[in-house]
mmCIF file as gemmi writes it, N, C-alpha and C atoms, coordinates in Angstrom:
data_model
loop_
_atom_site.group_PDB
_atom_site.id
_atom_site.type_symbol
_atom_site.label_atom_id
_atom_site.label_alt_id
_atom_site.label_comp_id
_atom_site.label_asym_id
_atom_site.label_entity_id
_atom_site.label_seq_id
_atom_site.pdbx_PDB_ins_code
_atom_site.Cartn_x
_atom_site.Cartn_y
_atom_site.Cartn_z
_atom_site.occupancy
_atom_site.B_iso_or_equiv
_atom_site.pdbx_formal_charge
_atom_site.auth_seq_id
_atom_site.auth_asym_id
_atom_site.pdbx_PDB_model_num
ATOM 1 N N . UNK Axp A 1 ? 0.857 -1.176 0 1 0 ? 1 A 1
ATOM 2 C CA . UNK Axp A 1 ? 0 0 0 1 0 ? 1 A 1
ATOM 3 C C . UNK Axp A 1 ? 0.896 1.229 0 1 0 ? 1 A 1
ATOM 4 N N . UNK Axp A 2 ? 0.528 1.982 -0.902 1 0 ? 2 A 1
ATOM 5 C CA . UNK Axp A 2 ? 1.172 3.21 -0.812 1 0 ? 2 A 1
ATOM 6 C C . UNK Axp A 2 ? 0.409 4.715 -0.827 1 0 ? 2 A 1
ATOM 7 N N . UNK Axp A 3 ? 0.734 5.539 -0.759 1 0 ? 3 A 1
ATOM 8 C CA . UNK Axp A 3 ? -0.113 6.756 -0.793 1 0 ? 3 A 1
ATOM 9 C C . UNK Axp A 3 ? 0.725 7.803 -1.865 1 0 ? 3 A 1
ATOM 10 N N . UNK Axp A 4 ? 0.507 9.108 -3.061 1 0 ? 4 A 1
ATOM 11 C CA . UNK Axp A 4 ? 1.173 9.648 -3.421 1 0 ? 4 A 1
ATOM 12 C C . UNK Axp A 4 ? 0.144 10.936 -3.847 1 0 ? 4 A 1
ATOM 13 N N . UNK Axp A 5 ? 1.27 12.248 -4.093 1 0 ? 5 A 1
ATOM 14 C CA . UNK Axp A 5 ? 0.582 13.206 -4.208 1 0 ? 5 A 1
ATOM 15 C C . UNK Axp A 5 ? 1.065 13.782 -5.745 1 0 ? 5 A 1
ATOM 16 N N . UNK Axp A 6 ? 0.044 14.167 -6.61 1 0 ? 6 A 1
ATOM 17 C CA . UNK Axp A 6 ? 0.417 14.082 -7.576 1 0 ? 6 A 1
ATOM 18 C C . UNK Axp A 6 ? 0.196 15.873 -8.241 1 0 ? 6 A 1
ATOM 19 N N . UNK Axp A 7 ? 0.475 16.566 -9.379 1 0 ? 7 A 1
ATOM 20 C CA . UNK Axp A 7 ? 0.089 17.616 -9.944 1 0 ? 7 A 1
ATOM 21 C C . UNK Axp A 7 ? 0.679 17.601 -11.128 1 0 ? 7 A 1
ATOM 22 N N . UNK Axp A 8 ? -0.95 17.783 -11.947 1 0 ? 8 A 1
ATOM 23 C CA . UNK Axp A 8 ? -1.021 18.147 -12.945 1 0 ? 8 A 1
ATOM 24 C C . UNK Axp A 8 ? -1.125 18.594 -13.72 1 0 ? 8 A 1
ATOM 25 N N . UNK Axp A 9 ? -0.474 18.949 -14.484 1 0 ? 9 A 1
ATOM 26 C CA . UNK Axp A 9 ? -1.177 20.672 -15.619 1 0 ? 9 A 1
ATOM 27 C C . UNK Axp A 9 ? -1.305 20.167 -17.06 1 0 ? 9 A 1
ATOM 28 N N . UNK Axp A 10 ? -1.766 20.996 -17.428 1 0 ? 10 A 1
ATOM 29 C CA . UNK Axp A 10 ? -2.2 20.898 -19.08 1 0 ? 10 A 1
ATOM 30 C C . UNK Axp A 10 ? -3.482 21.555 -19.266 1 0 ? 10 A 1
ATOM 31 N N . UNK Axp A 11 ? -4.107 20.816 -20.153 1 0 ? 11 A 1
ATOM 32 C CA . UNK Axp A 11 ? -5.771 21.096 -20.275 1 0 ? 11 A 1
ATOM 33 C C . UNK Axp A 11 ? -6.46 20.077 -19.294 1 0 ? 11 A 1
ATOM 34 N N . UNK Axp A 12 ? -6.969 20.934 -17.839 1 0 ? 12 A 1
ATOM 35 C CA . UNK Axp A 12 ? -7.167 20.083 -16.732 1 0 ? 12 A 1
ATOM 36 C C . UNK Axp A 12 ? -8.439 20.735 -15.767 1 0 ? 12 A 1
ATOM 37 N N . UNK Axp A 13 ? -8.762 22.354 -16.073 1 0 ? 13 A 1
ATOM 38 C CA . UNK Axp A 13 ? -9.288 22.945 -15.384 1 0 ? 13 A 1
ATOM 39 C C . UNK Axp A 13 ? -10.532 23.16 -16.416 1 0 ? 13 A 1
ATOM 40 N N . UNK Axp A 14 ? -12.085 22.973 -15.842 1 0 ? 14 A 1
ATOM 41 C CA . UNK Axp A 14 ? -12.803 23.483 -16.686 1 0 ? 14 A 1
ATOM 42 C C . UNK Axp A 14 ? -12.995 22.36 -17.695 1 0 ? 14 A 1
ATOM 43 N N . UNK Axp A 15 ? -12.715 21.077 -17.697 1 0 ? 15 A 1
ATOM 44 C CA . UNK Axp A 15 ? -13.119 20.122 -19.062 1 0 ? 15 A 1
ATOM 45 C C . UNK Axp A 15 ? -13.739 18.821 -18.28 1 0 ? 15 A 1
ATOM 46 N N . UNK Axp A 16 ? -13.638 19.053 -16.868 1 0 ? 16 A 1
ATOM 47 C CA . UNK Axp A 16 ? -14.294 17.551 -16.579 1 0 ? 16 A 1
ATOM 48 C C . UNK Axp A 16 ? -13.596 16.536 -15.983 1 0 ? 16 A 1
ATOM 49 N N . UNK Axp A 17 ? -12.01 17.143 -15.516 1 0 ? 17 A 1
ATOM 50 C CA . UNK Axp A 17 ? -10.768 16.345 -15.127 1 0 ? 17 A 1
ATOM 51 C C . UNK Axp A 17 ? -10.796 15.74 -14.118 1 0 ? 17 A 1
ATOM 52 N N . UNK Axp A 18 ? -12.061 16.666 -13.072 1 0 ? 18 A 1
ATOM 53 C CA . UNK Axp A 18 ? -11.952 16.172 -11.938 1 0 ? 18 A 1
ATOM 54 C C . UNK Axp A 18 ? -12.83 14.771 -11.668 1 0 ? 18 A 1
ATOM 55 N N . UNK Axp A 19 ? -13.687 15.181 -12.399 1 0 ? 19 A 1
ATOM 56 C CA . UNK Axp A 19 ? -14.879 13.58 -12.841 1 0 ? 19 A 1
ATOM 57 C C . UNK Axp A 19 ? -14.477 13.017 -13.213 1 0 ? 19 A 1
ATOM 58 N N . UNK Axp A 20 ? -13.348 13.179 -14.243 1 0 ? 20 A 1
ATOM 59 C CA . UNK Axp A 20 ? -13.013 11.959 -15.174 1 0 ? 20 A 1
ATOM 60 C C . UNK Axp A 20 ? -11.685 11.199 -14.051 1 0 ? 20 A 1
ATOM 61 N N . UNK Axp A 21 ? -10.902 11.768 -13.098 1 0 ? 21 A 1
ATOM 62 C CA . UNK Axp A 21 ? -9.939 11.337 -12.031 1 0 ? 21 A 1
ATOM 63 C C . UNK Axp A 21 ? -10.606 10.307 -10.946 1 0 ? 21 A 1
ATOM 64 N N . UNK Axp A 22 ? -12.006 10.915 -10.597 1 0 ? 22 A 1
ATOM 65 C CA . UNK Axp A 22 ? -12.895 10.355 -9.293 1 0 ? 22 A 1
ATOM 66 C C . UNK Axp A 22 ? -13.3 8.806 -10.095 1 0 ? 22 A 1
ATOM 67 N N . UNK Axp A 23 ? -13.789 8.814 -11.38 1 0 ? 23 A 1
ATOM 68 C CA . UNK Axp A 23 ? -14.167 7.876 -12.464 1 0 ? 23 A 1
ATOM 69 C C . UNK Axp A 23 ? -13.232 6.809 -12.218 1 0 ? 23 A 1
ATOM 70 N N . UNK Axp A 24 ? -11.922 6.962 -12.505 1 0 ? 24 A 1
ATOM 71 C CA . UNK Axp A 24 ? -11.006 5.932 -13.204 1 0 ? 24 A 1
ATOM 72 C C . UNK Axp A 24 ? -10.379 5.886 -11.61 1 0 ? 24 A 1
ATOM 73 N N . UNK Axp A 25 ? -10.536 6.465 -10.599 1 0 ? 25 A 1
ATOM 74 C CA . UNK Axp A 25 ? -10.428 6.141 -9.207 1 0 ? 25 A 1
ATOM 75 C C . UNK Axp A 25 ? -10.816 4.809 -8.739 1 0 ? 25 A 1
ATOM 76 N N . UNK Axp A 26 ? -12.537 5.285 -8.391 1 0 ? 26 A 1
ATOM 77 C CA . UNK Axp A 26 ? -13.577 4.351 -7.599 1 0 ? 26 A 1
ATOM 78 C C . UNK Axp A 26 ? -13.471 3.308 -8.844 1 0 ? 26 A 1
ATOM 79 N N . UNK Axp A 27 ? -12.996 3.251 -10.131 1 0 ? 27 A 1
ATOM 80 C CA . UNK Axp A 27 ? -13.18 1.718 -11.149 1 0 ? 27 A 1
ATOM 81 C C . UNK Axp A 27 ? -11.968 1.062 -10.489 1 0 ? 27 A 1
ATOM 82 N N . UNK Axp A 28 ? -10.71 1.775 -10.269 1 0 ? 28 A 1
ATOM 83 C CA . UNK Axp A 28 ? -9.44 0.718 -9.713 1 0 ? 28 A 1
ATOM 84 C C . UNK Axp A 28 ? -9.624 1.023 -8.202 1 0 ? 28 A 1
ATOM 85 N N . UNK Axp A 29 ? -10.547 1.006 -7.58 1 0 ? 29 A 1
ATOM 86 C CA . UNK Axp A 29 ? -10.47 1.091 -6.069 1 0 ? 29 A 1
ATOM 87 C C . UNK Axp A 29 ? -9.355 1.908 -5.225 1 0 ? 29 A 1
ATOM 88 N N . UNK Axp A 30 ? -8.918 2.742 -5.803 1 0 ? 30 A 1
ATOM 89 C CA . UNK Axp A 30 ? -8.073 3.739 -4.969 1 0 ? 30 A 1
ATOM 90 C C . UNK Axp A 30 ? -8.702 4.718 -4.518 1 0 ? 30 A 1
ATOM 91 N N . UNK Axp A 31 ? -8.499 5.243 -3.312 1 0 ? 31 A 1
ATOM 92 C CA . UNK Axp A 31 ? -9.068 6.277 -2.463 1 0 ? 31 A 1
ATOM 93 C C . UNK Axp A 31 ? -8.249 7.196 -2.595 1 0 ? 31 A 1
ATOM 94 N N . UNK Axp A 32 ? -8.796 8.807 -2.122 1 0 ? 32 A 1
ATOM 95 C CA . UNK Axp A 32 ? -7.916 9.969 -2.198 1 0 ? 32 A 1
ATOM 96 C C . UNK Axp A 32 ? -9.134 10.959 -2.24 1 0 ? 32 A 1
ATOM 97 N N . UNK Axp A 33 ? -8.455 12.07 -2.845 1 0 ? 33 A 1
ATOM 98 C CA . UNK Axp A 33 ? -8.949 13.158 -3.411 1 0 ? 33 A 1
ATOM 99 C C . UNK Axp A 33 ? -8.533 13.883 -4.596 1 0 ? 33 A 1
ATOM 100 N N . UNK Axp A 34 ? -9.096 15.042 -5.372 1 0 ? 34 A 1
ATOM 101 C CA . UNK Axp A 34 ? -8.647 15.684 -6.168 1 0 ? 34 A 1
ATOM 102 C C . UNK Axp A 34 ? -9.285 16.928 -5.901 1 0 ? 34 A 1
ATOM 103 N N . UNK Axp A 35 ? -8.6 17.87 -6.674 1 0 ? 35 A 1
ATOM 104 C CA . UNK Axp A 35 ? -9.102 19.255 -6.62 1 0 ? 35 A 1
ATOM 105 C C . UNK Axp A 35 ? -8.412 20.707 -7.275 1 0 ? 35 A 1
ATOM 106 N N . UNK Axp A 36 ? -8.88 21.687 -8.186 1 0 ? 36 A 1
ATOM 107 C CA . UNK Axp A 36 ? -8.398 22.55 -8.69 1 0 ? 36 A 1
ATOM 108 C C . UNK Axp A 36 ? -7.236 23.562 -7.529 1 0 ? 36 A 1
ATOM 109 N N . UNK Axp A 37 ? -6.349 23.895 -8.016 1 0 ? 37 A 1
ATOM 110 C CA . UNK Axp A 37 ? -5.558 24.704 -7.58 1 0 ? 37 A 1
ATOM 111 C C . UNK Axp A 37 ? -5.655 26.069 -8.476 1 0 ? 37 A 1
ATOM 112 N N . UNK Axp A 38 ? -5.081 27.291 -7.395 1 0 ? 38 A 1
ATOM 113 C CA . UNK Axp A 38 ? -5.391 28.163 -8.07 1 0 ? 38 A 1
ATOM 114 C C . UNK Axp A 38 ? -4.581 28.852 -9.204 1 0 ? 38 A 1
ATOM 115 N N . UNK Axp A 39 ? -3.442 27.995 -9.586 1 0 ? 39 A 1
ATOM 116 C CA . UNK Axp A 39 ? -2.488 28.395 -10.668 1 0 ? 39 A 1
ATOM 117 C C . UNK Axp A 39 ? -2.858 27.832 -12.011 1 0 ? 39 A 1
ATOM 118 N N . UNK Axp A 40 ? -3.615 27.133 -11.682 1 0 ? 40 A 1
ATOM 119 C CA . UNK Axp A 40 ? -4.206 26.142 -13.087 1 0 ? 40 A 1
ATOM 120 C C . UNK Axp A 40 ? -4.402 24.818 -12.898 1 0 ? 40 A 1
ATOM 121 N N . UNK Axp A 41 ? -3.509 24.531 -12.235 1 0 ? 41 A 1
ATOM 122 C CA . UNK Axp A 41 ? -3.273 22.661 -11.879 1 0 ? 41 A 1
ATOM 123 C C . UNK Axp A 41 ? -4.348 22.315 -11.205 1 0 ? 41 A 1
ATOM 124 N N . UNK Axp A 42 ? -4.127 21.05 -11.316 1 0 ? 42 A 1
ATOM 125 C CA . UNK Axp A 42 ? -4.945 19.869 -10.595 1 0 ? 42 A 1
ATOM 126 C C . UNK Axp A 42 ? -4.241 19.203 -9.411 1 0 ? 42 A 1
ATOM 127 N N . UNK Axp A 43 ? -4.184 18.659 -8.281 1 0 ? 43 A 1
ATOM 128 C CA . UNK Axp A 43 ? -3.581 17.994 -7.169 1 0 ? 43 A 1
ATOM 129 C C . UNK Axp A 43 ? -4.487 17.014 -7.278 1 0 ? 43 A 1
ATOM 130 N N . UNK Axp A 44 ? -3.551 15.885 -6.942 1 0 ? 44 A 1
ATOM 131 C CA . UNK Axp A 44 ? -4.372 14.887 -6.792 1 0 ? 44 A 1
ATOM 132 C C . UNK Axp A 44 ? -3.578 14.248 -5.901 1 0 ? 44 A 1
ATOM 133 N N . UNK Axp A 45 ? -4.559 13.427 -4.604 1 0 ? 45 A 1
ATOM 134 C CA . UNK Axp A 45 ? -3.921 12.622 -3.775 1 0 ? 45 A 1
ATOM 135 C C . UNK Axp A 45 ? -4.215 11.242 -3.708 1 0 ? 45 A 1
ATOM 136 N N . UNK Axp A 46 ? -3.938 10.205 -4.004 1 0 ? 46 A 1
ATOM 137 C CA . UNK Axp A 46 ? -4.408 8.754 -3.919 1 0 ? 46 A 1
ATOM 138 C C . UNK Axp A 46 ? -3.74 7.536 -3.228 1 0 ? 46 A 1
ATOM 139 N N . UNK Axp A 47 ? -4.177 6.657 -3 1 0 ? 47 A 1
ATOM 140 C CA . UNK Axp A 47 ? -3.501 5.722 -2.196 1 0 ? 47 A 1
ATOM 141 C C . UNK Axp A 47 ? -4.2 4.095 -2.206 1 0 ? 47 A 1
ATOM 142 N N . UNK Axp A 48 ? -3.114 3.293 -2.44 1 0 ? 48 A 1
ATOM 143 C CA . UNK Axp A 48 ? -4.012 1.931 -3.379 1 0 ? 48 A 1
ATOM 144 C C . UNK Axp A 48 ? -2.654 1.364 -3.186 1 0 ? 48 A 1
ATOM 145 N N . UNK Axp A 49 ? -3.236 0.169 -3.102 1 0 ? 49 A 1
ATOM 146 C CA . UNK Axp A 49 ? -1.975 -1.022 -3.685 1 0 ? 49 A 1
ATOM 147 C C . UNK Axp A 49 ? -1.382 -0.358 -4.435 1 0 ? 49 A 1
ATOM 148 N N . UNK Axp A 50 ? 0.048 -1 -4.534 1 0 ? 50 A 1
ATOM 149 C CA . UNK Axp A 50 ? 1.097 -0.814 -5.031 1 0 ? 50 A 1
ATOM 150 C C . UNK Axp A 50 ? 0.636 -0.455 -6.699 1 0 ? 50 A 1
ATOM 151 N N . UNK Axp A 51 ? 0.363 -1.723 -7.317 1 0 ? 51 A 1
ATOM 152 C CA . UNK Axp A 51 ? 0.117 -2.009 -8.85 1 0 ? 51 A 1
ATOM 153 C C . UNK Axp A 51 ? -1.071 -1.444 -9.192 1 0 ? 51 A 1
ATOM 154 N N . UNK Axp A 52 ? -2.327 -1.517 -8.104 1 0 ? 52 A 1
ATOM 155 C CA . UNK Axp A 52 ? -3.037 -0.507 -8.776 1 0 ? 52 A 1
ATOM 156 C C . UNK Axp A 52 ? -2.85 0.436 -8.761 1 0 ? 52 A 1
ATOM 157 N N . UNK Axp A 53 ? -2.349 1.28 -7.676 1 0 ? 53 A 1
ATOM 158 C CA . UNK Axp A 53 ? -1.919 2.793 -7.485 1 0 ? 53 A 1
ATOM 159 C C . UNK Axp A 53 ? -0.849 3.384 -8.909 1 0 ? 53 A 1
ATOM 160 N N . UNK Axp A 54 ? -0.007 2.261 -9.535 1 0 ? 54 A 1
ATOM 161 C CA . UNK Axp A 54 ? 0.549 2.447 -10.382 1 0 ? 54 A 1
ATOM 162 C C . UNK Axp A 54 ? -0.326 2.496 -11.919 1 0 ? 54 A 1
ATOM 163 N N . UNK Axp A 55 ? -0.683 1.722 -12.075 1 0 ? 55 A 1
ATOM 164 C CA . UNK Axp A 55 ? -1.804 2.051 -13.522 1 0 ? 55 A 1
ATOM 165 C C . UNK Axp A 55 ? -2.888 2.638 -13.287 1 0 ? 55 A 1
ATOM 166 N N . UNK Axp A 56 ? -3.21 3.313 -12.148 1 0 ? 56 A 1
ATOM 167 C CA . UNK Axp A 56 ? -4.157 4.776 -11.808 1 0 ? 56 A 1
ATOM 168 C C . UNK Axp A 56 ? -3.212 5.84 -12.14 1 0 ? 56 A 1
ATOM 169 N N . UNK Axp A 57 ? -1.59 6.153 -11.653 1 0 ? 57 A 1
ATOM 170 C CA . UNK Axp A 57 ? -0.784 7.056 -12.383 1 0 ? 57 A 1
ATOM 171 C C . UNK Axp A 57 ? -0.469 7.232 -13.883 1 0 ? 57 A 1
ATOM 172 N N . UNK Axp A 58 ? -0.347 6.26 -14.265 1 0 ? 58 A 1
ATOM 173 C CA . UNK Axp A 58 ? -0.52 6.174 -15.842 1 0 ? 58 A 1
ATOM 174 C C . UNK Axp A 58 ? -1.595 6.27 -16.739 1 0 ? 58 A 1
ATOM 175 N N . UNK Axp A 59 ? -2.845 6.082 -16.271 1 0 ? 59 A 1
ATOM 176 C CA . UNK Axp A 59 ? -3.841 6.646 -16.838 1 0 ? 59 A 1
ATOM 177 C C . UNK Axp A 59 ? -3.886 7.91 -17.012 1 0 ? 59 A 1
ATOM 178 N N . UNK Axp A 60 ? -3.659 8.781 -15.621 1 0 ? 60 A 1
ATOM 179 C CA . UNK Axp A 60 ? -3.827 9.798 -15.437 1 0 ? 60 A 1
ATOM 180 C C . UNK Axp A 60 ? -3.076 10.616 -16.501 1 0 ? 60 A 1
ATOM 181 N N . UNK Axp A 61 ? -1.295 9.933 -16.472 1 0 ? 61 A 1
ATOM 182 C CA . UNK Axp A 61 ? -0.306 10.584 -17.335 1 0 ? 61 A 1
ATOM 183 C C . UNK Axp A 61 ? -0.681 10.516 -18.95 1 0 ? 61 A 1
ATOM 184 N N . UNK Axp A 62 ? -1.841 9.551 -19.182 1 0 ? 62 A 1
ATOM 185 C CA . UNK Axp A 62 ? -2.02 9.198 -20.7 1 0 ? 62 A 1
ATOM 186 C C . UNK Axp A 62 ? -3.344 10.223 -21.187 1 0 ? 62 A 1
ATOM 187 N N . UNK Axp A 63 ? -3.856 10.499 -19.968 1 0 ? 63 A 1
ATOM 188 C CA . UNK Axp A 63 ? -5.34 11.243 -20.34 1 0 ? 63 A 1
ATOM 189 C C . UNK Axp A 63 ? -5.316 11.954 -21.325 1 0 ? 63 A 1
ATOM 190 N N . UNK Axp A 64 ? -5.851 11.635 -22.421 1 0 ? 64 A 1
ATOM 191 C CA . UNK Axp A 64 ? -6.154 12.647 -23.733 1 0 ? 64 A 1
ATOM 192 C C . UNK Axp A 64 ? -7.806 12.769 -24.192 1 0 ? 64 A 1
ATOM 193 N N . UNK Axp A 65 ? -8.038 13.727 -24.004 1 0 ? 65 A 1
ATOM 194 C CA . UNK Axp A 65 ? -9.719 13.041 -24.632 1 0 ? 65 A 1
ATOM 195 C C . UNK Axp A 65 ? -9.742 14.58 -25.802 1 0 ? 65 A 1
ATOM 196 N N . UNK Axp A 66 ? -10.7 15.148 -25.839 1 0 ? 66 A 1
ATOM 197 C CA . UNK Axp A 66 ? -11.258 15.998 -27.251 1 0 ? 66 A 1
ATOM 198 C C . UNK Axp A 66 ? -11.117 17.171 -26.041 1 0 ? 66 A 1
ATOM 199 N N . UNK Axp A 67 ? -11.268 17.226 -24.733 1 0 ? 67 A 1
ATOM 200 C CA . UNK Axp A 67 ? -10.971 18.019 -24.089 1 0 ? 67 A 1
ATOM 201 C C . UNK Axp A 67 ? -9.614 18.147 -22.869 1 0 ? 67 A 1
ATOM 202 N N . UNK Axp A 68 ? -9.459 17.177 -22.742 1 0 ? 68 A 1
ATOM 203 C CA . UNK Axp A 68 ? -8.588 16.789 -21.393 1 0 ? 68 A 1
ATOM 204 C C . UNK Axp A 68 ? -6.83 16.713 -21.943 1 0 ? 68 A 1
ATOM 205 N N . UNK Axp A 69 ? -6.319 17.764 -21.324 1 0 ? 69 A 1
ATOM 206 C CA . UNK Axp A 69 ? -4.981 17.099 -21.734 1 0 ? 69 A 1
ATOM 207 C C . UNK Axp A 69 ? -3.686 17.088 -20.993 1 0 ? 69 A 1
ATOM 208 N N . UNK Axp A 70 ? -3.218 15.964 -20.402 1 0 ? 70 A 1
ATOM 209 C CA . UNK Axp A 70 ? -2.313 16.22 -19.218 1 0 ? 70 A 1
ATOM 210 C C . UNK Axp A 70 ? -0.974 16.214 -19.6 1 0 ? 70 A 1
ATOM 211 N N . UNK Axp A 71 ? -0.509 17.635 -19.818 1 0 ? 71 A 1
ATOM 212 C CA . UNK Axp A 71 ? 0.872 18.293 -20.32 1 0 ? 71 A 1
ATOM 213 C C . UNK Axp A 71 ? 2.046 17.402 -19.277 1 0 ? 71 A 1
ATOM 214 N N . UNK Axp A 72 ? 1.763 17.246 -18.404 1 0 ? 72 A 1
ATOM 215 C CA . UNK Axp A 72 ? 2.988 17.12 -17.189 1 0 ? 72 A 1
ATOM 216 C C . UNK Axp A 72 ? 1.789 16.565 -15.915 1 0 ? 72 A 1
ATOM 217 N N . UNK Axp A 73 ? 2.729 15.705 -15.212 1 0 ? 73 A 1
ATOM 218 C CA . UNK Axp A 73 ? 2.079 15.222 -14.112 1 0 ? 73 A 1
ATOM 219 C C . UNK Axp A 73 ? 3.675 14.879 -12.895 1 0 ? 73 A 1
ATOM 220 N N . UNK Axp A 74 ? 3.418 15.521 -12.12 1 0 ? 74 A 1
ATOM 221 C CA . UNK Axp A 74 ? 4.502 15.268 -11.087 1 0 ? 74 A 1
ATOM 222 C C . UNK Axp A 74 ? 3.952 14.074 -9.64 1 0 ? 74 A 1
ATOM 223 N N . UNK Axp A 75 ? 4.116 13.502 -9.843 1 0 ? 75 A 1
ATOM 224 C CA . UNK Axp A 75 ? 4.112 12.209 -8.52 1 0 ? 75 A 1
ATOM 225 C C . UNK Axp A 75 ? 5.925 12.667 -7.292 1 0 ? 75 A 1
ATOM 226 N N . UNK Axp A 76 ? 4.622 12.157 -6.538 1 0 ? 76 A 1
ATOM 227 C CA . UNK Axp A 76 ? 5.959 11.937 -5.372 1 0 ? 76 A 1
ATOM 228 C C . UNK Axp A 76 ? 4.762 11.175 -3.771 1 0 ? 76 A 1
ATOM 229 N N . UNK Axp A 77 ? 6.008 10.662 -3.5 1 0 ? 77 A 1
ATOM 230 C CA . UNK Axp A 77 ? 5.358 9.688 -2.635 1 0 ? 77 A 1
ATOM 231 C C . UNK Axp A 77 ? 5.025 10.267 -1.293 1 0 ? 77 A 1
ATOM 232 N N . UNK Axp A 78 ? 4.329 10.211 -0.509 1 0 ? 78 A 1
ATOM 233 C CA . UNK Axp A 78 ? 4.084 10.815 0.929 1 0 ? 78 A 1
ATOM 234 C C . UNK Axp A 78 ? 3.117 9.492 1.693 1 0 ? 78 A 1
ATOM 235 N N . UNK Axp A 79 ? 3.011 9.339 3.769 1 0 ? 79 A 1
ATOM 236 C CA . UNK Axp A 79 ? 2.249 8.695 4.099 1 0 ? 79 A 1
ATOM 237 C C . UNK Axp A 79 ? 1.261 8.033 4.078 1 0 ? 79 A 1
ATOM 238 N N . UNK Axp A 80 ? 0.91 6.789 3.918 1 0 ? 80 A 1
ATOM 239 C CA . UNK Axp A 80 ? -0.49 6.474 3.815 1 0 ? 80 A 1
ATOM 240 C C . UNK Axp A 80 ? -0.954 6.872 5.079 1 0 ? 80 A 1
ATOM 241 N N . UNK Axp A 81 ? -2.307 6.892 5.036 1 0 ? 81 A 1
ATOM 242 C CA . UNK Axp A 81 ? -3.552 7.454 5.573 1 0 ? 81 A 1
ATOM 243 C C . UNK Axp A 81 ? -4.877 6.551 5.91 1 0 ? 81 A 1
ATOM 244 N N . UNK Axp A 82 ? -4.68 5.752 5.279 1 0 ? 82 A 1
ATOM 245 C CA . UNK Axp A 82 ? -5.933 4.359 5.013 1 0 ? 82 A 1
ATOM 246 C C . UNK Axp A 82 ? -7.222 4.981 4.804 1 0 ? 82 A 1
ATOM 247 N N . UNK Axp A 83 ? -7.088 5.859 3.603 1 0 ? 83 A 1
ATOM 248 C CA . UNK Axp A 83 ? -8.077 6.949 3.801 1 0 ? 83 A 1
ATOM 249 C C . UNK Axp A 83 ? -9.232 5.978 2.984 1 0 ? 83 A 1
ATOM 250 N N . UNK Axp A 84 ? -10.739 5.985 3.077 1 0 ? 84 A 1
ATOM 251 C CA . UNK Axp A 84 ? -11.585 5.544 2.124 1 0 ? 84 A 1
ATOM 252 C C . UNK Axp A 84 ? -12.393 6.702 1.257 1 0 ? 84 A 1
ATOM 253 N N . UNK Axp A 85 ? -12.956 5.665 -0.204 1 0 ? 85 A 1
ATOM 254 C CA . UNK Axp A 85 ? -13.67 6.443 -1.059 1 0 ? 85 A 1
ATOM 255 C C . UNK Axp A 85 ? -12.822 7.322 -1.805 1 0 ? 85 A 1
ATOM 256 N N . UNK Axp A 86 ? -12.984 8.107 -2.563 1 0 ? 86 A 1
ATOM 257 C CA . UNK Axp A 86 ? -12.477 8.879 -3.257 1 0 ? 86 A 1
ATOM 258 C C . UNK Axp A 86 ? -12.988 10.35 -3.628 1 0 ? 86 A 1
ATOM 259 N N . UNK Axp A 87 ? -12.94 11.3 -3.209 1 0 ? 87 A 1
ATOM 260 C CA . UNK Axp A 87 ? -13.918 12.54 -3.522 1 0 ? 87 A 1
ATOM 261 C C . UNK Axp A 87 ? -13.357 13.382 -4.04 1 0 ? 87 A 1
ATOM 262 N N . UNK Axp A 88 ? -14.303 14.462 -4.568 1 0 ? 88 A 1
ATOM 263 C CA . UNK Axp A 88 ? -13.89 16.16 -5.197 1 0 ? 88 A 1
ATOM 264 C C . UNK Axp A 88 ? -13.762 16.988 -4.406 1 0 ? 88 A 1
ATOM 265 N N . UNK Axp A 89 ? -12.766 17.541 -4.408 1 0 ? 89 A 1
ATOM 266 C CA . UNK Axp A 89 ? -12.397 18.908 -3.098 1 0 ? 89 A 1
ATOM 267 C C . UNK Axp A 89 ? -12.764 20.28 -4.139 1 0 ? 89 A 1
ATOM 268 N N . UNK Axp A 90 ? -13.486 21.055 -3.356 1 0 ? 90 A 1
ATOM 269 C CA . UNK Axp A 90 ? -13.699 22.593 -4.037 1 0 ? 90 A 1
ATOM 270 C C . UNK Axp A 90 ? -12.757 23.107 -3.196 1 0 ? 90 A 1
């Protein structure tokens, strides 16, 4: 089990990033949060098994849709929490 905190920029604010993060979350069972920052980025915090926690980061890093586009994504590891569920932070 691990926990990591992640930020992302690109086309991320305003297209649905945060639904589409909570989405591909609660499908691989990782818990956390996400939420807009006020420079543009996205933060995201999650925490999951090892391997899932890992192809929840790579999704994230692959996200391309007609709106969504994640220029850069910075991971780094911090405490687990045994946090449950997964939600949207305003």
């Amino acid at each position: 089990m691990k926990r990591v905190n992640m930020i992302a920029s690109g086309s991320v604010q305003g297209v649905g990033f945060r639904a589409y993060i909570q989405k591909i979350a609660q499908d691989r069972h990782i818990a956390g949060w996400v939420r807009n920052l006020a420079d543009g980025t996205v933060e995201i915090e999650a925490e999951g098994p090892d391997d899932l926690l890992n192809r929840f980061i790579e999704s994230i890093r692959s996200s391309k849709t007609i709106f969504i586009n994640v220029h850069s994504l910075q991971v780094r590891d911090i405490s687990v929490t045994n946090e449950q569920g997964f939600t949207i932070r305003r």
